[in-house]
C-alpha positions as CSV (number, residue, x, y, z in Angstrom):
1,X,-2.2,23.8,-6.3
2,X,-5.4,22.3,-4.7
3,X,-7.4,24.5,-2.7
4,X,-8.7,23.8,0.6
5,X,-11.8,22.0,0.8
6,X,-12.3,20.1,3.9
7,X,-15.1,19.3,6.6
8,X,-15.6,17.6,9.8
9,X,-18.8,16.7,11.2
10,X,-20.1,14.3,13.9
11,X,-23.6,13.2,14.6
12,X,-25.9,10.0,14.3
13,X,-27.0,7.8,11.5
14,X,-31.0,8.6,10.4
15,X,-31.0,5.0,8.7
16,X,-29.0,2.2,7.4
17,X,-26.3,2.6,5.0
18,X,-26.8,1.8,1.6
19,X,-23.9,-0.1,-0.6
20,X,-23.5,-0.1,-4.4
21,X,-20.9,-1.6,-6.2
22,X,-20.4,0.5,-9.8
23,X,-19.9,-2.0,-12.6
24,X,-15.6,-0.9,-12.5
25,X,-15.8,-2.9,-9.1
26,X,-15.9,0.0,-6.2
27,X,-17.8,0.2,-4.3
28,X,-19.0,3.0,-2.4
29,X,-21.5,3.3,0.7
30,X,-24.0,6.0,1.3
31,X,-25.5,7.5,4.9
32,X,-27.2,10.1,6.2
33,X,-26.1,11.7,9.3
34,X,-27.7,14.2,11.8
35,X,-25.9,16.5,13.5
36,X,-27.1,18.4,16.4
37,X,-26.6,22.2,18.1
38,X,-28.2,23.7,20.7
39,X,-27.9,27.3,20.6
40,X,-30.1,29.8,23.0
41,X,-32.4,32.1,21.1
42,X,-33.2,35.9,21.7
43,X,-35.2,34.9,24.8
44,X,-32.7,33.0,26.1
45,X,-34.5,29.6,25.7
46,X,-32.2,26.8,24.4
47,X,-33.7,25.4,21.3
48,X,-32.2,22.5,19.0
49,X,-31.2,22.9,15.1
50,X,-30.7,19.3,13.5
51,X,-28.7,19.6,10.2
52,X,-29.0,16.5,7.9
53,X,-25.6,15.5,5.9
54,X,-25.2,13.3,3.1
55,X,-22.3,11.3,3.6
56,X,-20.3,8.4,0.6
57,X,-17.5,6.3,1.4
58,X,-15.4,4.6,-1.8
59,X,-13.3,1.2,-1.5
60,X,-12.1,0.1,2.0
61,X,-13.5,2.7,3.6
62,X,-17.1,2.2,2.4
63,X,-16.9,-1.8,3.1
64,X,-15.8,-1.1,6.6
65,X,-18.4,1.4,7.3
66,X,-21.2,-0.8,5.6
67,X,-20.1,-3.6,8.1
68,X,-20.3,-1.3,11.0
69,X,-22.8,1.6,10.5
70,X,-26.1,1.0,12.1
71,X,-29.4,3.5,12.5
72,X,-28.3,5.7,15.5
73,X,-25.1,4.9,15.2
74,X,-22.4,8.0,16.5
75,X,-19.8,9.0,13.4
76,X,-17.2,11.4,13.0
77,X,-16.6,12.0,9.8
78,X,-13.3,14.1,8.0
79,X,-13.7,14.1,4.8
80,X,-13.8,16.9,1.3
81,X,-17.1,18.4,0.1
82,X,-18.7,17.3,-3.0
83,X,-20.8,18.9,-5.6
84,X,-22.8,17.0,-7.8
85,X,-24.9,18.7,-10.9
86,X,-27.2,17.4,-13.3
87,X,-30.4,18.1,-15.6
88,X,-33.4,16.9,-14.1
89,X,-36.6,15.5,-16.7
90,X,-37.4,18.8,-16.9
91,X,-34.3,20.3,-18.2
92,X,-34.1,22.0,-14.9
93,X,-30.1,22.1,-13.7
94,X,-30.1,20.8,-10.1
95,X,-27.3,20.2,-7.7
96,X,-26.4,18.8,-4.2
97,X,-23.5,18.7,-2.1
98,X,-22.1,15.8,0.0
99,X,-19.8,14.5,2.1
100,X,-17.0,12.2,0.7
101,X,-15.3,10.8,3.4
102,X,-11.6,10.4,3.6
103,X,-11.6,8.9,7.3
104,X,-15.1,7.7,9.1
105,X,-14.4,7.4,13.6
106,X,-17.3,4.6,14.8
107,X,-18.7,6.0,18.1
108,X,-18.8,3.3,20.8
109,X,-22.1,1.6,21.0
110,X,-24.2,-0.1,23.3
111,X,-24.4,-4.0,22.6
112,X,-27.4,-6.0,24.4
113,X,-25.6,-7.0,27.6
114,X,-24.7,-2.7,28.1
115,X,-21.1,-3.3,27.1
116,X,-19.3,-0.9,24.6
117,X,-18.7,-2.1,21.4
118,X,-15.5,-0.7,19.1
119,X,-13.6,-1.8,16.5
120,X,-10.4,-3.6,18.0
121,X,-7.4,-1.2,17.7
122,X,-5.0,-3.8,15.2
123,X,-7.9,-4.0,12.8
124,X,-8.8,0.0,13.1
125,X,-4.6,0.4,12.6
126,X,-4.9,-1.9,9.6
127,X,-7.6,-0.3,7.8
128,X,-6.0,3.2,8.4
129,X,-2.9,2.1,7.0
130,X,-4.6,0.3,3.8
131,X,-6.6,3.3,2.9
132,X,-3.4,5.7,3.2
133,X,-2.4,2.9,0.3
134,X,-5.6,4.0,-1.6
135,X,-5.7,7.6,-1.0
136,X,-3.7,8.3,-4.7
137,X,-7.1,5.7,-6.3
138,X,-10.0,7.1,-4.3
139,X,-9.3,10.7,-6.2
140,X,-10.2,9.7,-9.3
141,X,-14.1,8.7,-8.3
């Protein structure tokens, strides 16, 4: 039995996302995220902690956020956490833990004449529906 391993965080893209397609033909797009929490210290001043997250989306997914990610951009994203290990040149071990998405929610965003821009609801249901069809695939990256 699997154990649990799941995260949600919301926040704002730091920069573009960055796409890649691996030479077995996925493809799989990479952003950064900030997520923000206000918290009031012992003096009872509010101060602000930004926590930076590494976030990768596979197939569908990472096509549809490549179209539609921007810098600034408001996410939500549900997803598993990842851990990734390797030697560096130095034969030091290093590791890093990210995100790996399993659903990605595009905040609304402002377009130049101040209207909201979403995704329309039939193509959101579509690509829902074909990445429940690729949920058995996307375990195996």
């Amino acid at each position: 039995m699997n154990q649990l391993n799941s995260i949600l965080v919301e926040g704002n893209l730091v920069k573009d996302p960055s796409t890649k397609t691996l030479s077995s033909g996925n493809q799989v797009c990479a952003f950064t995220l900030a997520s923000n929490r206000n918290y009031k210290n012992s003096n009872q001043v509010y101060e602000e902690e930004v926590s930076y997250f590494d976030v990768e989306a596979w197939s569908r997914l990472g096509i549809a956020c490549a179209q539609h990610l921007k810098k600034g951009r408001g996410v939500r994203v549900v997803g598993r956490l990842k851990q990734d290990r390797w030697l560096d040149l130095d034969g030091k071990h290093k590791t890093k833990v990210k995100i790996v998405a399993e659903h990605v929610e595009f905040k609304p965003q402002k377009k130049e004449d101040g209207k909201a821009h979403t995704i329309p609801e039939a193509q959101e249901t579509d690509l829902v529906q074909s990445l429940e069809e690729d949920e058995e695939s996307a375990a195996v990256f």
